[in-house]
Each structure stands twice: as C-alpha cells, then as structure tokens.
N, C-alpha and C positions, 0 to 999 in steps of 0.2 A: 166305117173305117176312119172318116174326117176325125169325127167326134171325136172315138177313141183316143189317137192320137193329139188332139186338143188338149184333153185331159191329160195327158202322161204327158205333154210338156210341159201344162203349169200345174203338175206333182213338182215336175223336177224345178220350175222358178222359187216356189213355195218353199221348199229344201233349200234352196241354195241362197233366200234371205233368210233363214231361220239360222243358218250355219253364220251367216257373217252378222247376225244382231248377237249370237251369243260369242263370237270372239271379240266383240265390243265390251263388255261386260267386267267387271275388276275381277283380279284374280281373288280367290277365296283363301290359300295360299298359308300356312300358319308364320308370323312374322318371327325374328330370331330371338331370343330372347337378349334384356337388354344386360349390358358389363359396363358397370360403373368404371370411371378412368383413374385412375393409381390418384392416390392425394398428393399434393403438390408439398416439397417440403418447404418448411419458410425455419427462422433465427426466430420468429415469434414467439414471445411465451417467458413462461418463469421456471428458474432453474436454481438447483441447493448441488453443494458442492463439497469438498473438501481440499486445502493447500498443502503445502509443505516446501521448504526450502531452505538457504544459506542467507542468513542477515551479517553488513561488516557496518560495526561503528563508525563514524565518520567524526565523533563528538572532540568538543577543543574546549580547553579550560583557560583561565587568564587568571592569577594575581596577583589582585590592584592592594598595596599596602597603602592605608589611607592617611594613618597619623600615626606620631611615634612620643612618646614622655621619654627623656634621657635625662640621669642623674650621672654628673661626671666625677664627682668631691666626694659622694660616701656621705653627704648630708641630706638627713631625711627630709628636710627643709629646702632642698633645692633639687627642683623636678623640672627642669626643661623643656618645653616645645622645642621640639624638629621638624623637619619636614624631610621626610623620608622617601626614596624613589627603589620602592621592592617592584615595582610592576616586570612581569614578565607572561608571556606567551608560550606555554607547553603543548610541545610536540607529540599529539597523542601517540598511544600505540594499540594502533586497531585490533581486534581481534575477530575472529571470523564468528558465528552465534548457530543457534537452527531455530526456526522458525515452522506455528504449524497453528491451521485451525481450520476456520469454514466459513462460506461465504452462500450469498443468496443475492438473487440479483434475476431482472425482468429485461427482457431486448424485445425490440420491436423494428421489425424489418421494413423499409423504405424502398420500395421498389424494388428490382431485383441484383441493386449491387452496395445498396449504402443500409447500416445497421446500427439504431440506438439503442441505447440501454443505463441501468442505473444499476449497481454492486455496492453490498457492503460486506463487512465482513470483520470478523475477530480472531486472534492469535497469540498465543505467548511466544516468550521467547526464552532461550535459553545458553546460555553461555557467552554472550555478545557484551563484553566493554570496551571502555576506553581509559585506559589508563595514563595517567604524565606526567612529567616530574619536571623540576625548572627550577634556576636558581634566581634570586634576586640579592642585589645591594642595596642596602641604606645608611649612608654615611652620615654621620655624626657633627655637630658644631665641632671639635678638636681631631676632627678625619676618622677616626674610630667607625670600623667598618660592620656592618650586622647583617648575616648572611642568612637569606631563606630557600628552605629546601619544602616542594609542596609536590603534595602525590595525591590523584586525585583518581578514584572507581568511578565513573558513568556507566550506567547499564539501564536501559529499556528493558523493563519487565512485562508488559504486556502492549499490544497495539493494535488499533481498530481504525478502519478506513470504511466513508461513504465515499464512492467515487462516479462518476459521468462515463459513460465508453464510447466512441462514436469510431467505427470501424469501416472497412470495404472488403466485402467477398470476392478474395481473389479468384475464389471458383464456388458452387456451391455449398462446397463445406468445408473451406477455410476462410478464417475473418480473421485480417488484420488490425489490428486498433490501438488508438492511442488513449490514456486513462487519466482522471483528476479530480481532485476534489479533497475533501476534509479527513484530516490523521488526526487521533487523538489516543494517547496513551498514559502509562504511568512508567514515572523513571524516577530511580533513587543516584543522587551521590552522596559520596563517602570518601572523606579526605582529613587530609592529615600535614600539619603544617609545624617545619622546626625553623626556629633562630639562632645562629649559633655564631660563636668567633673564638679562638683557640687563645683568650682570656678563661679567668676563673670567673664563674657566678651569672657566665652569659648566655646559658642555653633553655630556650623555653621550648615547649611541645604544646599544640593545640588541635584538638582533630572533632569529629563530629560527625554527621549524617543528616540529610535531607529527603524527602520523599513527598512528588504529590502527581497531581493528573494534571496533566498537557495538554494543549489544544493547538494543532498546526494545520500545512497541510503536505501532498501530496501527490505525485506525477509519476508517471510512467508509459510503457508499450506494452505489447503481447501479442501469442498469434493462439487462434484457438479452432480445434478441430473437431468435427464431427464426423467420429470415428464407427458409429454405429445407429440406430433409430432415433434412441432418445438419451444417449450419450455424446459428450464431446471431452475432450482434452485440453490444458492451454500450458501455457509458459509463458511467464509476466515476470518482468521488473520493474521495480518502483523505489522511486527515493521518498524519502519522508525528513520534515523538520519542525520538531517539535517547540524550537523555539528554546529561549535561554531561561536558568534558574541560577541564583545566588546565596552562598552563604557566608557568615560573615566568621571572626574568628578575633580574638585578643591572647596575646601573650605575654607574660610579664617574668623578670629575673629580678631577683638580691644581691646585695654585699654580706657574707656572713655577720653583720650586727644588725641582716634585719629591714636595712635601708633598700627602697625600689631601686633599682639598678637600670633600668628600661620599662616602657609599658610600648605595645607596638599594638595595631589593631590594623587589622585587611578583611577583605571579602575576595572570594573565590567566587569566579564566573562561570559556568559552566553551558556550553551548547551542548543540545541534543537533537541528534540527526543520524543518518547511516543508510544504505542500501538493501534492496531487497531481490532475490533473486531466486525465483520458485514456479513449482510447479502445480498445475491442480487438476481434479476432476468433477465431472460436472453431470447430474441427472436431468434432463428436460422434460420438463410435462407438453406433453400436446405436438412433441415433436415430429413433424411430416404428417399430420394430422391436418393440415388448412383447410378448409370447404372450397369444392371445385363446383364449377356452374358447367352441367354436364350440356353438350353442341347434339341436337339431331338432326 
C-alpha cells in the first residue's frame, strides 16, 4: 500500500511540472496581419496648372517736345531756332483686359507649416489698354502759341512670369503666400500726335506705332487650396512693370508759297505696367503620396 501510494503522488508531481513548463512556453498563436498607416500628405512635388482672370492697365505716357524750327516772315531763308515747352503728363484711361494661360511650378514643404517653391508661367492678354490725351504749349520768339494734342494706345499683348513663392500653411490644406520674381512680356504703342493754332497753314499730324519685348519685374500674394488628392485651387494678384519704351515724332507746316512755316520734333514716353487679378487650377503629382516609416 506504501509503495503504491509513493507512486501515485509522484504521478501527480510529474503532471503538475509538466503542466507549468508548458504554460511557460510562447504562445504559437497566428500574429495579425500587418496595415500600412495612411501616407502622410505634404505640398511636396511638381504641379501644371491652368489661370484665368481680369488685368487693369496702370500704363502713363509723357510728351517731351524736344526742339522746334519757326519761320515768322514767309521767308524760306529764315528758319528760326526755338525752344519749345510742349512737355505734358497724360492721364491714362485704364481699361479693364482678361487674361489666361498656364503655369507649372515645384513646392517643397519645410516642416510642417512653412512651404517653398518656384512658378512660371505664360498668358495673353486681351482687351487691356491705356489710352491719353494731353495738351501742350510751345510759344514762339513773337508769343505765337503751338498747340499739341497726343493720344496714345498702350496695350500688353502677352506676359510671362518666373516667380519665387514662400508661404505658411494655415492648416494642412491651405497655404498662404507671398510671390516675385521676373515679368517679361511683349507691348505695342500706338500714337498719334497734332499741332495746331487757329492761324492758316499751322496744323501738322504725326502718328506711328512701336512694338517689342520687355523685361521687368513682378510681385504679388495668394491663398491656394487643396481641395481634393492631387488637386488644389488658388487666387493670386500680381502687379507687374515692364519698364518704359520711347517714340519719337516730327512734324512740320507751310506758307502757301511753299516756305516751312514750323518744323517741331517730340518723343512720346510711354510706361507699361498694370494689375493682375486671377484665378487658377492646379494638378499635383505625388500628392499625399510621401513615404511613412512604419512604428512596431
């Protein structure tokens, strides 16, 4: 009976380390499978686009009558130096234009609230000048007074900007920014210049046209949204100043027998510059696409 009972308790110790060496043991257990974390979105990346908007001329013409021939007697033989004061400053008269093209342009996000980048971009334009008129005097050795009337088109026909953007995301998908850098475009003027005094034989007409490509620059703000994956929105103004262009102009009247009666010679000044006020859209490659360094 000892014996027996010997045995049948260390049955039961023999069981009851067997039992606690295998709750020691790792569970076999199958692990979850694993889920990659959402990609993080960032402003990173390169993005093509399309504008459109309202351009106002801001352009200003001047002038300057430089020197004047006066014959007073009706003799061919007596031709005069003057010195003439036609200078005058015309009042343009703006007009409102539309503007449209497309733009391309790289940002590159700075932490999680400041954002750089670099745009360019091209546009024509359409219906935006500056038109002015102005009078000048130029009196004469014997007071004799010679009156000019100057009407001048400015118009920007096309314009391209490289600009700089450095912005701050007021939230993740709005960026405020301020904009600059290099305007270059083509602008024509077209003017038309009279001399006149309500004598006989005194009225002359001079007009003409200019055209060429501009090099200035360029500044503005915007606020731009991203309204969906890999689209955003913006709304930008910018001024632009292309810088001044000059043309020149002579005019001359007779005595019915023939004789020069006046020879007057000016150059017209013209500034070209004006406002931009538009809207655009924008396609992003790679948008909310960043690589996340996945935590286990």
């Amino acid at each position: 009976m000892k014996r027996t009972g010997l045995m049948a308790c260390a049955s039961a110790l023999v069981m009851t380390a067997s039992m606690a060496a295998a709750a020691d043991l790792p569970s076999r257990a199958k692990a979850p499978a694993y889920i990659a974390p959402a990609p993080v979105a960032t402003w990173t990346g390169l993005y093509i686009g399309l504008n459109a908007g309202l351009t106002r001329s801001a352009a200003r013409s001047v002038d300057a009558g430089a020197f004047g021939l006066l014959n007073n007697g009706g003799n061919p033989a007596i031709l005069q130096a003057a010195a003439l004061a036609s200078t005058g400053v015309y009042v343009p008269e703006n007009k409102l234009g539309f503007i449209g093209g497309a733009q391309i342009g790289y940002n590159l996000q700075l932490g999680s609230h400041l954002v750089a980048g670099l745009e360019a971009d091209i546009q024509g334009l359409a219906g935006a000048s500056s038109v002015a008129n102005g009078f000048g005097a130029a009196p004469t050795p014997n007071g004799l007074g010679l009156f000019a009337l100057a009407t001048v088109d400015n118009r920007v026909e096309w314009l391209g900007t490289a600009r700089a953007r450095l912005g701050l995301l007021a939230s993740p998908a709005l960026l405020v920014y301020a904009t600059g850098g290099l305007a270059y475009g083509g602008v024509k003027s077209t003017f038309a210049v009279s001399q006149f005094h309500p004598g006989p034989n005194l009225t002359g007409f001079a007009g003409g046209a200019m055209s060429s490509t501009r090099v200035g620059w360029t500044a503005g703000a915007g606020l731009e949204w991203a309204f969906a994956r890999n689209w955003s929105a913006k709304a930008e103004y910018l001024y632009y100043d292309l810088g001044s262009t000059e043309a020149g102009y002579m005019l001359a009247g007779t005595f019915p027998n023939g004789a020069v009666r006046y020879v007057i010679g000016g150059a017209l000044k013209s500034r070209h510059d004006g406002h931009i006020a538009r809207v655009g859209l924008n396609y992003r490659f790679g948008w909310a696409n960043a690589p996340v360094v996945a935590k286990y």
